[in-house]
C-alpha positions in Angstrom: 0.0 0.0 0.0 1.1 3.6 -1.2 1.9 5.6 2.3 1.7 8.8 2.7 3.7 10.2 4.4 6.2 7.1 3.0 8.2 7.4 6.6 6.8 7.5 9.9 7.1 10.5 12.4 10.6 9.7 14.8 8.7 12.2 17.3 5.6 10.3 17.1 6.1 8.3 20.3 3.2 5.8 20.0 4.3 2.4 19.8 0.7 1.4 18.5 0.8 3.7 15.7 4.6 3.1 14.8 3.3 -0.6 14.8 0.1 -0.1 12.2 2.4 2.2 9.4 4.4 -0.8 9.2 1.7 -3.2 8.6 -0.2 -1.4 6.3 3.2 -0.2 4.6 3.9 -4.3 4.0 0.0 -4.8 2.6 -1.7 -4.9 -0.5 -5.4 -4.8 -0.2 -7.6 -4.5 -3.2 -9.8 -1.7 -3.2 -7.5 0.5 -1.3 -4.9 2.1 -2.8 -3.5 5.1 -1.1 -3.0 4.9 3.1 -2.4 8.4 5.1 -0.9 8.8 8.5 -1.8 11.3 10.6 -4.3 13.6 8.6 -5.6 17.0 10.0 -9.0 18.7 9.4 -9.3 21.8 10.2 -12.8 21.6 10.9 -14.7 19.5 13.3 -17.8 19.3 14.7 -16.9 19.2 18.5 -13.5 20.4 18.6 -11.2 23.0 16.9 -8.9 20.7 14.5 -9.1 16.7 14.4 -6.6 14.0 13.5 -7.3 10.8 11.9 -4.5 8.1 12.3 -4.9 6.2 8.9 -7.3 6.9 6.2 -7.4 4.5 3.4 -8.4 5.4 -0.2 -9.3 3.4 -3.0 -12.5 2.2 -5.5 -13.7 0.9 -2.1 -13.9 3.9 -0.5 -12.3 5.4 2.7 -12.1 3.5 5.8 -11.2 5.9 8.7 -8.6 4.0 10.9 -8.1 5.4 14.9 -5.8 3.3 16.8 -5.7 3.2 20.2 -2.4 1.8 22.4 -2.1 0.6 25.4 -4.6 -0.7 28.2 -8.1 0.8 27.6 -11.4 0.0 29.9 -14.6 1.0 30.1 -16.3 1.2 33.2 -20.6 2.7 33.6 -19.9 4.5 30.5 -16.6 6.1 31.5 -13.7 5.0 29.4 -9.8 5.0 30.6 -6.8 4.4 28.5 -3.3 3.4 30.7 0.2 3.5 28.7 3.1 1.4 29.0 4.3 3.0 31.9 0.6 2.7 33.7 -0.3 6.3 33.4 -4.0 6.0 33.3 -6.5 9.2 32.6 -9.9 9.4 31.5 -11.0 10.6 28.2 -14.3 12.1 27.4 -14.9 9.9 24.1 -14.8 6.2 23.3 -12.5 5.2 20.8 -15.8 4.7 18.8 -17.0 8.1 19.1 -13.7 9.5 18.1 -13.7 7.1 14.7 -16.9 7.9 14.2 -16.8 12.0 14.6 -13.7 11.9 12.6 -14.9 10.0 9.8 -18.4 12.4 9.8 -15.9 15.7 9.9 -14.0 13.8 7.1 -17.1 13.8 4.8 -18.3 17.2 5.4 -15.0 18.5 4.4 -14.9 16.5 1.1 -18.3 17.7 0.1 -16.7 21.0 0.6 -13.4 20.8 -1.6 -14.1 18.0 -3.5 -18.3 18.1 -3.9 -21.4 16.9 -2.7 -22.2 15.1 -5.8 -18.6 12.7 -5.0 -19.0 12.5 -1.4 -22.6 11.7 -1.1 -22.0 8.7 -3.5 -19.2 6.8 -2.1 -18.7 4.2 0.5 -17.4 5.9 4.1 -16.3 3.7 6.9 -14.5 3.7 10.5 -12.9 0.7 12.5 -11.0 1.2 16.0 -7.4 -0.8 16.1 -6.5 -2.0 19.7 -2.5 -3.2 18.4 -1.9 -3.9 22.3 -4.1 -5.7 24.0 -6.8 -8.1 23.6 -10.6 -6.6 22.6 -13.1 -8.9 22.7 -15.8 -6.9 24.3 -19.6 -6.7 22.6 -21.1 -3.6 23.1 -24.0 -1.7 21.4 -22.0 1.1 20.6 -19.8 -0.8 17.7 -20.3 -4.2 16.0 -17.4 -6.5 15.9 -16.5 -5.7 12.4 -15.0 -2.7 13.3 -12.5 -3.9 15.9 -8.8 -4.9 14.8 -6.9 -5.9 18.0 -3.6 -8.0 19.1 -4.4 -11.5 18.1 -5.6 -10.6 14.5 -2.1 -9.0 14.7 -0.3 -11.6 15.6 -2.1 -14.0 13.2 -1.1 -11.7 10.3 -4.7 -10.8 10.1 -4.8 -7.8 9.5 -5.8 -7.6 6.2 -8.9 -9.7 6.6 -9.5 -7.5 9.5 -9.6 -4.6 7.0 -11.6 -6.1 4.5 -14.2 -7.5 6.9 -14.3 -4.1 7.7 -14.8 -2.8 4.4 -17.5 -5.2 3.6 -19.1 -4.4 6.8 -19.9 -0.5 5.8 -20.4 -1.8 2.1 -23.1 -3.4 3.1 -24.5 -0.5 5.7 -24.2 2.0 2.7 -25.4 -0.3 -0.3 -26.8 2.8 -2.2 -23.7 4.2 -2.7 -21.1 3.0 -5.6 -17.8 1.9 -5.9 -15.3 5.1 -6.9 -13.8 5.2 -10.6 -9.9 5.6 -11.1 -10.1 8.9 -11.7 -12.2 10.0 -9.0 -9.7 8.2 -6.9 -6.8 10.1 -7.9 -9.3 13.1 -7.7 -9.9 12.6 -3.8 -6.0 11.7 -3.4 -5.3 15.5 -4.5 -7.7 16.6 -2.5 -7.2 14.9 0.7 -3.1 15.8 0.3 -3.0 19.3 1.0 -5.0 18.4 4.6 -1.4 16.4 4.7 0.7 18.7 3.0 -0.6 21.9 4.2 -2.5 21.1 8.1 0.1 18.9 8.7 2.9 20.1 6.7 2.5 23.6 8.9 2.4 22.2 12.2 3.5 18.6 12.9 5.5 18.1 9.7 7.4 21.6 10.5 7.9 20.6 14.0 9.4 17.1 13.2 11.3 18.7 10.4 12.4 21.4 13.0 13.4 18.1 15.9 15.9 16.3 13.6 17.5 19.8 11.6 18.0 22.0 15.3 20.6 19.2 16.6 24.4 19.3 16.3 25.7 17.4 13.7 28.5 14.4 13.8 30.5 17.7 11.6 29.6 20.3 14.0 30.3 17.6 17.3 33.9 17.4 15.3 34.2 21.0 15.0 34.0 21.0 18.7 36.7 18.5 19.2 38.6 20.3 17.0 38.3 24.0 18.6 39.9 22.3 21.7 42.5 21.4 20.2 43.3 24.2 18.6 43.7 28.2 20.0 42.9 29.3 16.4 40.3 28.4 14.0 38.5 29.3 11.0 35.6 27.5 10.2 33.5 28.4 6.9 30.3 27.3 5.6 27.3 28.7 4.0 23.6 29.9 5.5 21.9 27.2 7.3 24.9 25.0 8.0 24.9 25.8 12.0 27.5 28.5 12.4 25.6 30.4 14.5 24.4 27.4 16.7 28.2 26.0 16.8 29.3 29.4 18.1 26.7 29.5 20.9 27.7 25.9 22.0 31.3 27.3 21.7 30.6 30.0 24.3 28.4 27.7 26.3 31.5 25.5 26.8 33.6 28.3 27.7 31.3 29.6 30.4 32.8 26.6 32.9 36.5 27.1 32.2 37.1 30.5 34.0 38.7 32.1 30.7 37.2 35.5 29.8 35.1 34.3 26.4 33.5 36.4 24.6 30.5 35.9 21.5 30.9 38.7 19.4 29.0 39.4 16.3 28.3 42.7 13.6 24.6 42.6 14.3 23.3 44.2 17.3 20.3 42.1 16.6 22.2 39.0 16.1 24.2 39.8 19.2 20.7 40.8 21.4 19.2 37.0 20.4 22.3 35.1 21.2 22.0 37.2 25.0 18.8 35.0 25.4 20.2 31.7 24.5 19.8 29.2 27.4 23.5 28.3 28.8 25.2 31.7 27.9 26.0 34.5 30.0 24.3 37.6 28.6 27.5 39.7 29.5 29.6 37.5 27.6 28.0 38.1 24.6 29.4 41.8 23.2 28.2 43.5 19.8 31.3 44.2 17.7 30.5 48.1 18.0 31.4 47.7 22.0 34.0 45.4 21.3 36.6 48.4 21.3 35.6 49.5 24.9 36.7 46.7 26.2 40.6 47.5 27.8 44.0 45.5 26.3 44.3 42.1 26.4 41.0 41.7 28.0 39.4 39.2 26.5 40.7 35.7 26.4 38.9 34.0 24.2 37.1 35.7 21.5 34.5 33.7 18.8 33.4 35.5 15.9 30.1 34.7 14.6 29.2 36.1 11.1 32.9 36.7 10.9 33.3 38.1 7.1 31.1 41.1 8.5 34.4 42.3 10.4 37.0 40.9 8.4 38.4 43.9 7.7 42.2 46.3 8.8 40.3 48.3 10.9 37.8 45.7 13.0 40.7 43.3 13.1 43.2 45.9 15.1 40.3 45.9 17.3 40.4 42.6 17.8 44.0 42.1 18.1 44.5 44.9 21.0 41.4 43.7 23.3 42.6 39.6 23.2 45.0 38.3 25.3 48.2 37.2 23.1 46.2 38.8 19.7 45.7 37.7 16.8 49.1 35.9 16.6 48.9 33.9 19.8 45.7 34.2 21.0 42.4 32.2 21.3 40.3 32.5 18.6 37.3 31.1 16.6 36.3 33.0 13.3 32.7 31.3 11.9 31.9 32.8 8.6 30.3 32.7 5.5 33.5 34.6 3.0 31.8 33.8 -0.6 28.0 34.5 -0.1 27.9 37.2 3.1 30.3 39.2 2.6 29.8 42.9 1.8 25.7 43.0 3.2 26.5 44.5 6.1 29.9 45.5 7.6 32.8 45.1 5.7 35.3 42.6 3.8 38.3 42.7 2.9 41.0 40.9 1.0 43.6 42.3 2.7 42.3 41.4 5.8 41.6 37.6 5.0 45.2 37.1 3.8 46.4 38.9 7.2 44.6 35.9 9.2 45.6 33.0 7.0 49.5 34.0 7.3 48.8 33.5 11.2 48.3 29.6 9.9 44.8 29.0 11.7 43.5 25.6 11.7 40.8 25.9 9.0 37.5 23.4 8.3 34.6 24.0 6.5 30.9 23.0 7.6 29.1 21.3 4.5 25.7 19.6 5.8 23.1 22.0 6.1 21.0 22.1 9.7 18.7 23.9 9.1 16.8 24.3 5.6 14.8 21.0 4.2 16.0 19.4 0.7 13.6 21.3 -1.2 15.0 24.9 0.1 18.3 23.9 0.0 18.3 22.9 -3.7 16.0 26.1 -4.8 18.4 28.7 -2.9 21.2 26.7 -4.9 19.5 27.0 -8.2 18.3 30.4 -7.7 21.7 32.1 -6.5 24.4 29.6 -7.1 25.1 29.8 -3.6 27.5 26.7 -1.9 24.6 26.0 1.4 25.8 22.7 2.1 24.1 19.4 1.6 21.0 18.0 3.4 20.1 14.8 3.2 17.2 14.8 5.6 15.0 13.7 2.8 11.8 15.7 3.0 10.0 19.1 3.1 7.2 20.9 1.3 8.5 22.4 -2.2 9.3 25.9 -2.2 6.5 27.7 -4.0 7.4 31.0 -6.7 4.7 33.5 -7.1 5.7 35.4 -10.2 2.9 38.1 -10.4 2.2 41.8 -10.2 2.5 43.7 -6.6 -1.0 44.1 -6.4 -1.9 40.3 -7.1 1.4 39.1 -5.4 0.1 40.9 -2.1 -3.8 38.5 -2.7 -1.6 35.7 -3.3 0.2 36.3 -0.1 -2.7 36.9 2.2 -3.7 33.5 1.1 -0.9 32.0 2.0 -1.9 33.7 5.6 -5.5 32.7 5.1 -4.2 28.9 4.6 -1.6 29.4 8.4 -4.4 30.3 10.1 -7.2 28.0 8.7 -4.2 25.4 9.5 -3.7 26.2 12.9 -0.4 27.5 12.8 1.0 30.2 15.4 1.7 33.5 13.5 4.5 34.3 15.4 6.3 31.0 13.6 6.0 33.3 10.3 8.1 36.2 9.2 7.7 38.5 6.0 10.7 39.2 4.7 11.2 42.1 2.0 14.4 44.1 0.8 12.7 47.4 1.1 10.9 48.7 4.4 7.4 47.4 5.0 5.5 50.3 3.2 7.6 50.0 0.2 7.5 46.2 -0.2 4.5 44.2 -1.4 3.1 43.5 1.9 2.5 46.7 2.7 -0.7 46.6 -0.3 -1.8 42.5 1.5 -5.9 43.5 1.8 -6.4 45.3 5.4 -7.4 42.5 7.3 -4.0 41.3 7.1 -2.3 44.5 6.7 -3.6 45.6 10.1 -2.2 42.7 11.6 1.4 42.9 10.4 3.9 44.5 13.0 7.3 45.6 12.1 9.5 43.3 14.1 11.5 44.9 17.6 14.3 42.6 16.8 16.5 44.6 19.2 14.2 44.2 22.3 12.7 40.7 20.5 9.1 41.1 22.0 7.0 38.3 21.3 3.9 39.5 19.3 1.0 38.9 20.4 -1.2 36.3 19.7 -2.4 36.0 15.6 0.0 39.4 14.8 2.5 38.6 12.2 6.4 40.0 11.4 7.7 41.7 9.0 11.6 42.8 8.4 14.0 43.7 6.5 15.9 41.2 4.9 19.5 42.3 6.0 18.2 43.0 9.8 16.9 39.6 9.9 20.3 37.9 8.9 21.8 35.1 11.6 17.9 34.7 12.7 15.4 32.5 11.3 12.0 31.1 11.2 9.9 28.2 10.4 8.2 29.8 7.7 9.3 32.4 5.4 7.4 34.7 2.5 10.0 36.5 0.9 10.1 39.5 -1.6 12.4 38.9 -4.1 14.8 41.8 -4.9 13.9 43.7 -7.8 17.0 43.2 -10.1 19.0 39.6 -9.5 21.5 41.1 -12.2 23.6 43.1 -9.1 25.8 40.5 -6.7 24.2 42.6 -3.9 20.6 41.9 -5.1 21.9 38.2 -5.1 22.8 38.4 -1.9 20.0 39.7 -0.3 18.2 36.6 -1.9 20.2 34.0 -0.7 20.0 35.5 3.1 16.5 35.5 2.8 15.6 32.1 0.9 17.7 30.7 3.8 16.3 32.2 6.9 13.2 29.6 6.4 14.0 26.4 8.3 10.4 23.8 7.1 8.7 26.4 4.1 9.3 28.8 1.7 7.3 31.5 -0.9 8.7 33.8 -2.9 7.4 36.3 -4.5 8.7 37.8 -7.6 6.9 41.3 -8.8 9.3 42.3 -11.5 10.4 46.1 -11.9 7.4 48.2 -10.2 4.5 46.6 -12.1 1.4 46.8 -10.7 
């Protein structure tokens, strides 16, 4: 059977459910083709959003499959479910009812997207899988049909367990007709995006966010390698952890009793890393203040964003506030030299080939930790930009606007419309323009959404309140990022600058990407 998603959820910790993908991933069933794990509507009659564990689609229908692990009782009425560790708690709907709403929320919102005239005519079902235990109870509320438990398991039942299943609501609903090939492949598209989009913005971005915000086995060696060695240069392109290696850098610093500092261009950069669990606000000191500090002060000194202040002037700085300087002191430089440079702050040649003679220890960082596959290989296509290599395997593709202002700003706002229909928290979504808000597209999104857009206090980095969205400028927001990003695209990709201010912003998203390209002022 087709899955979809093809992998299971790592931070999905139910054993029951880990146990059903793999089953129905090993079955073939005629009549149902397609299997989805996890779907999300965003409607439901008794509570805000709804989940269905496995939904199967085929000529035969859909068959709406909620699996419940563990221990589960039912006592005057009152059911209790108890885990592997016996954590017991009470839940105010049978497994049963929970099919059941699920499968009637189901239909409603495939009468909606895909019509009445398809969903009053096919064949809708629900069954209850009990992997974990025994279930041989009768009760009025559910016929045995509709039960999947352990032993049929064991047995390598489980596809007769389906089809009895199948045959059970066949029956129930004998007016309605089996579903045509096409109108198969119809409902698959349609019943996707509840995947791709519900899911996709909130429990696919949050598993996508669980295995890219780790320390790599590269970074883990950078580590090993920074202890080993008072001086270090360590390059790699947006997204491949600089920033995070550097604030584990100072972490392990803190304990040592040397005077470390974080330093970095960006004041905004530098306020964020202040907050970072583990690091001692003081330590971390934005390059602009860097010069106050007396001689031989500091005595160890990591640079983050590094080609920013790789220049004559920023480096005597550098060289009369740490102990030993440049020559003989401690030193980490984390930077970004071929696609960075020049956006803020300043590089210089000069000043590259005064470091290098001092005969560093020099890696580069080449798996990116941040961006999914699909916004790794578009930022590469789009800017020619080196951003590492990830090999994490999924993510939503980045989607391109190409449109006027005006109709790029409704395309936008529905973008919006479709976070918020999906449940996801505004303040996991940034707009991201090359020009201030009023000059940028966003600035013309319809009122509704206009009104709601605050320019972001990245300074101060005040949450927003609940359902306002950001907004910044593309070179203030560099070294931070977000799970979702709708970018402007510069006007004019024919300047190295323009190009630059791209690649920042195509790789400050860390699960999804739009970008919107308006061409020279039309409107």
């Amino acid at each position: 059977m087709r899955m979809i998603p093809s992998v299971f959820d790592q931070t999905n910790s139910s054993s029951a459910e880990r146990r059903m993908f793999h089953l129905l991933a090993s079955l073939v069933i005629d009549g149902w083709e397609y299997c989805f794990h996890s779907v999300n509507l965003p409607v439901h009659e008794k509570q805000r959003e709804c989940e269905i564990d496995f939904l199967l689609l085929g000529e035969r229908g859909i068959l709406v499959i909620e699996v419940k692990g563990g221990a589960v009782a039912c006592v005057d009425g009152a059911w209790t479910t108890t885990s592997r560790n016996g954590r017991s708690h009470t839940v105010t709907r049978s497994p049963f009812d929970q099919a059941r709403e699920a499968r009637h929320a189901l239909e409603k919102r495939l009468a909606t997207i895909a019509g009445k005239d398809i969903a009053d005519t096919m064949v809708f079902g629900h069954c209850v899988a009990f992997p974990e235990i025994d279930f041989d109870v009768d009760g009025v509320e559910w016929d045995s049909a509709t039960v999947i438990h352990r032993p049929q398991l064991a047995a390598g039942q489980l596809a007769s367990a389906l089809d009895l299943a199948g045959r059970y609501w066949e029956r129930k609903q004998s007016h309605r007709a089996p579903l045509t090939t096409d109108t198969v492949a119809d409902l698959c598209q349609a019943i996707r995006p509840m995947f791709d989009r519900v899911q996709g913005f909130r429990t696919q971005g949050r598993l996508i966010e669980a295995q890219l915000h780790r320390l790599t086995e590269q970074q883990y060696r950078m580590l090993d390698l920074s202890a080993a060695n008072p001086r270090l240069l360590i390059e790699g392109g947006a997204g491949t952890g600089k920033t995070l290696l550097a604030a584990e850098l100072a972490r392990r610093s803190a304990p040592t009793g040397t005077k470390a500092a974080l330093t970095c261009h960006s004041n905004i950069l530098a306020s964020f890393l202040q907050r970072q669990k583990g690091i001692l606000a003081e330590n971390v000191i934005p390059f602009a203040l860097l010069k106050d500090a007396g001689p031989g002060t500091v005595g160890t000194l990591i640079v983050d964003e590094a080609q920013d202040v790789i220049n004559e002037r920023d480096l005597d700085v550098i060289d009369r506030v740490l102990r030993g300087g440049l020559a003989d002191g401690n030193w980490t430089f984390l930077l970004d030299v071929n696609n960075q440079r020049g956006l803020v702050g300043a590089f210089e040649d000069s000043a590259m080939e005064r470091l290098s003679a001092l005969r560093p220890a020099r890696m580069k960082l080449t798996e990116n930790c941040r961006n999914t596959p699909p916004i790794v290989t578009a930022t590469r296509d789009r800017t020619a930009a080196d951003v590492g290599l990830n090999t994490m395997g999924f993510g939503d593709p980045v989607e391109f606007v190409e449109a006027g202002r005006a109709e790029a700003a409704v395309r936008a706002a529905r973008v919006l419309d479709e976070f918020e229909e999906g449940g996801v928290a505004m303040h996991d979504v940034v707009l991201l323009s090359p020009v201030p808000f009023r000059e940028s597209l966003f600035g013309m999104l319809p009122s509704a959404w206009r009104a709601r857009v605050d320019v972001l206090d990245l300074l101060r980095h005040r949450r927003l309140e609940t359902g306002r969205i950001g907004f910044a400028r593309v070179a203030d927001f560099k070294g931070l990022e977000r799970r979702y990003v709708l970018l402007e695209e510069p006007a004019d990709l024919g300047t190295a600058e323009a190009r630059r201010v791209l690649y920042v912003g195509m790789t400050r998203a860390r699960a999804g990407l739009w970008i919107f390209t308006t061409g020279t002022g039309e409107v």
